[in-house]
N, C-alpha and C positions, 0 to 999 in steps of 0.2 A: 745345578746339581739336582738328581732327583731326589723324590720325597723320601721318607720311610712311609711304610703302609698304617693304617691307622691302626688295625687288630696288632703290627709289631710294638705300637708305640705303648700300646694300652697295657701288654703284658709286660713290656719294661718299665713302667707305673707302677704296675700293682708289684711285681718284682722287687724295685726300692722301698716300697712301702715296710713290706715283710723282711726284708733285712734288715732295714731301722730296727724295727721289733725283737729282732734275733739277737740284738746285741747290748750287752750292757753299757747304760748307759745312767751315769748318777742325775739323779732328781727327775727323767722321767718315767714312764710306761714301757715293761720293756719285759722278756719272755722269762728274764730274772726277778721280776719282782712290780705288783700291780703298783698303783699311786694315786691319787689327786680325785677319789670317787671313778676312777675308770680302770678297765682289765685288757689285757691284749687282744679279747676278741672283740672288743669294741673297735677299734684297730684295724684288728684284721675283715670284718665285716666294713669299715669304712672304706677301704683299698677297694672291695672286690666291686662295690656298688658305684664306687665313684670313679672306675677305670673306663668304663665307653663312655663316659660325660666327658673325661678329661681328654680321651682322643679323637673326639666325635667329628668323622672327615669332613672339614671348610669351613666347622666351626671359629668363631673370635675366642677372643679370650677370656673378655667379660662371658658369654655365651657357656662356656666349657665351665670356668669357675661355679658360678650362680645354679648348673643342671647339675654338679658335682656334688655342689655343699643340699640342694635340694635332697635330693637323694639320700645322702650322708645323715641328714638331719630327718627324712623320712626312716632309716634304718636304725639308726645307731640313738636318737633322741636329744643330741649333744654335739657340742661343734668338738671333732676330734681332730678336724685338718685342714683346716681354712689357709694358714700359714704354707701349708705342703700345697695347697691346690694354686695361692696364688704365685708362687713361684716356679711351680710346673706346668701352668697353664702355655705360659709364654713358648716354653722350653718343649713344648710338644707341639705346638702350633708351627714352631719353627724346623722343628725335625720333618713335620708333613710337608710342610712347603718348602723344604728345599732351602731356604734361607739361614741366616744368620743370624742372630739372638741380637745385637741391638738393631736391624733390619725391624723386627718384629716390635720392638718397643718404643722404637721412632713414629709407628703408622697406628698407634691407638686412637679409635674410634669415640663416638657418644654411644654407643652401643656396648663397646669394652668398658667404658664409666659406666654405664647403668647396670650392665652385670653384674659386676663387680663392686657395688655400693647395697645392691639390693644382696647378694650373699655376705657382704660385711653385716648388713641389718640383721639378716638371719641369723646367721652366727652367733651376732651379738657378744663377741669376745670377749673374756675376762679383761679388765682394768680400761676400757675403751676410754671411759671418760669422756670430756666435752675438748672441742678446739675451735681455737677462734675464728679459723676460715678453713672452707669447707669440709665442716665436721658432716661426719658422714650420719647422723640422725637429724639435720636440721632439714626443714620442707623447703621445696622450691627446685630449682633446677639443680641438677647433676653438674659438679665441675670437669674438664678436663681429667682425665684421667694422670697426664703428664704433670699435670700443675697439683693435683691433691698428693698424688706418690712423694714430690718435689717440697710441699709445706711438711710432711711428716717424715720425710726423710733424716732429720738429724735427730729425732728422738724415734724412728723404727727403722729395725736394718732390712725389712722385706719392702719397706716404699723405699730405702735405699739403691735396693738390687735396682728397682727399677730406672732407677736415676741415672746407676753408675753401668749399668750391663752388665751386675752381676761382677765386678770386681771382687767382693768378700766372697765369693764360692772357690773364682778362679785363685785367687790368689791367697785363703784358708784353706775351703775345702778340698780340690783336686789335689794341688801339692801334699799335702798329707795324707791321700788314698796314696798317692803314689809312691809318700816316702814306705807307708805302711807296707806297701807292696815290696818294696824291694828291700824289706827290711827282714822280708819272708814271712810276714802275716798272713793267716788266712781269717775268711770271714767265719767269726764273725768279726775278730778282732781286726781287721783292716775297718770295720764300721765302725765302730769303740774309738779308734784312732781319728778318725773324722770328726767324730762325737766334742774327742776330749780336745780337738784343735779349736774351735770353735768356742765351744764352755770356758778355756782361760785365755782365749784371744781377747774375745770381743763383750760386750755387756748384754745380755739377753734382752732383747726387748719386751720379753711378755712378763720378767720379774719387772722391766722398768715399768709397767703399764701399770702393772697392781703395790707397788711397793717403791717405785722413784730408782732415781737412774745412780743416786746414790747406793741403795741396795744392792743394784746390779751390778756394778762395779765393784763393789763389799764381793759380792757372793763370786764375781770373775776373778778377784784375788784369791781368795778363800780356796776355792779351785784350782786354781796354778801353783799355789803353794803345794796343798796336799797331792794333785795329782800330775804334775806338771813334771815328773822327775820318775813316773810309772814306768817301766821296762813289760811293754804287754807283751812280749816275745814269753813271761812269766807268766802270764794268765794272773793279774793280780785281783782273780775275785772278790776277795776281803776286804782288799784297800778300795774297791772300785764298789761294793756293793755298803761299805763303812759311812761311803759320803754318799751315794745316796738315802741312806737312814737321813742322816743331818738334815741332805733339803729337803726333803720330804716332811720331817719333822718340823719345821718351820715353815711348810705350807710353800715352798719355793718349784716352782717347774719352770726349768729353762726349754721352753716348752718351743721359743727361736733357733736354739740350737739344734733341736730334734728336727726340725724344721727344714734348714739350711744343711743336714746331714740328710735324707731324701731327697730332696734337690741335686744335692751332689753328685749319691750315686745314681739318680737317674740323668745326668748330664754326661754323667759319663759313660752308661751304661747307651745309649745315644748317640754319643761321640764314636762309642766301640762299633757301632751298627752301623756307621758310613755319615751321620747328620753333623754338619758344616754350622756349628752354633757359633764360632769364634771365639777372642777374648779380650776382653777390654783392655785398652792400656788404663794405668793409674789415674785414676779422674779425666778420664775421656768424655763421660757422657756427665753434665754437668747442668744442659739447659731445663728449665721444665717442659 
């Protein structure tokens, strides 16, 4: 199947980016309400600077990631999208080429590890902390890229995606734009909806990083309770901007959720434009 052109791919990027932002979203950065020392135009200046890195025609993925977060981190002075760049690296690389999204994470490279270990460096993520095998601050050679996603994979859902092909997007995220859609939402609340499937599905990994997976789990409760029973067709500002006070107030950003909602609608937004990314069956892709 043919490609998508690289200038299509980049404005459907920056595209998802800006609609994350447009919509509320409790506990992060969003056009209702700044957070965590950063403002939307933080944000919004990340998206614009890091959309031809992200599509850059023949680019790898390490390659796209590492010229993205450079950049980002030359404009903005702060890692605002590392999470967003490594899960839309893949998903752009595969819409140019014509292929299929575990096509694409089957064939990583030592090039794709070194990219992408030197923008984790950069970055330098909240809660990174240390790990026993191939912790991405220790000297020496670069692991696999398949084998390091593979050891972090059960405490991060973004080396997850890479493990599984992205099962938690296909099977969280899209089904919930979709139910949103025919629920008669518009955006921004079809993003909100993405948002909130995700916040009381799964356990955020960037609260588990800084605050234990305990927390995260605490705080994915916390969230299904209160918001898990939202009728957005109501616009429930109040209830939805109430709990963001809370985590924010406790220094929390499910900052994986925000993450994995750009991801989304840029896979779908992807998908809409002819690109053949597929979808994993249930723990298909399992080896490192």
């Amino acid at each position: 199947m043919p490609g998508l052109a690289p200038s299509l791919i980049a404005s459907l990027y920056r595209a998802a980016c800006l609609a994350e932002l447009d919509a509320l979203k409790p506990g992060n950065v969003h056009a209702f309400a700044a957070g965590h020392r950063m403002a939307v135009a933080d944000f919004v200046t990340s998206a614009e600077v890091s959309a031809p890195h992200l599509a850059r025609a023949g680019a790898g993925v390490g390659a796209r990631v590492e010229a993205a977060m450079r950049a980002t981190m030359d404009a903005v002075g702060q890692n605002t999208n590392l999470g967003i760049l490594l899960l839309c690296a893949p998903l752009a690389l595969a819409a140019e080429r014509g292929r299929d999204l575990p096509g694409i994470l089957d064939h990583l490279d030592e090039a794709d590890a070194q990219g992408v270990y030197a923008a984790i460096r950069r970055a330098n993520p909240g809660g990174l902390g240390r790990a026993a095998r191939h912790d991405v601050a220790a000297p020496g050679p670069v692991p696999p890229l398949a084998a390091a996603m593979a050891e972090a994979a059960p405490r991060d859902a973004i080396a997850r995606a890479y493990v599984t092909g992205y099962a938690e997007l296909c099977r969280i995220g899209l089904p919930a734009l979709a139910a949103a859609r025919s629920a008669g939402l518009s955006a921004p609340w079809t993003t909100t909806a993405v948002h909130l499937a995700y916040l009381t599905q799964v356990p955020d990994s960037h609260i588990a990083r800084k605050y234990g997976s305990a927390r995260a789990e605490a705080a994915r409760a916390e969230a299904e309770r209160a918001l898990g029973g939202l009728d957005l067709r109501t616009e429930p500002v109040a209830a939805l901007l109430a709990h963001d006070s809370r985590l924010k107030s406790c220094g929390l950003n499910p900052g994986t959720s925000a993450d994995f909602t750009v991801a989304t609608l840029f896979h779908d937004a992807l998908a809409g434009a002819g690109a053949a990314l597929g979808s994993p069956s249930p723990g298909a892709r399992t080896k490192p």
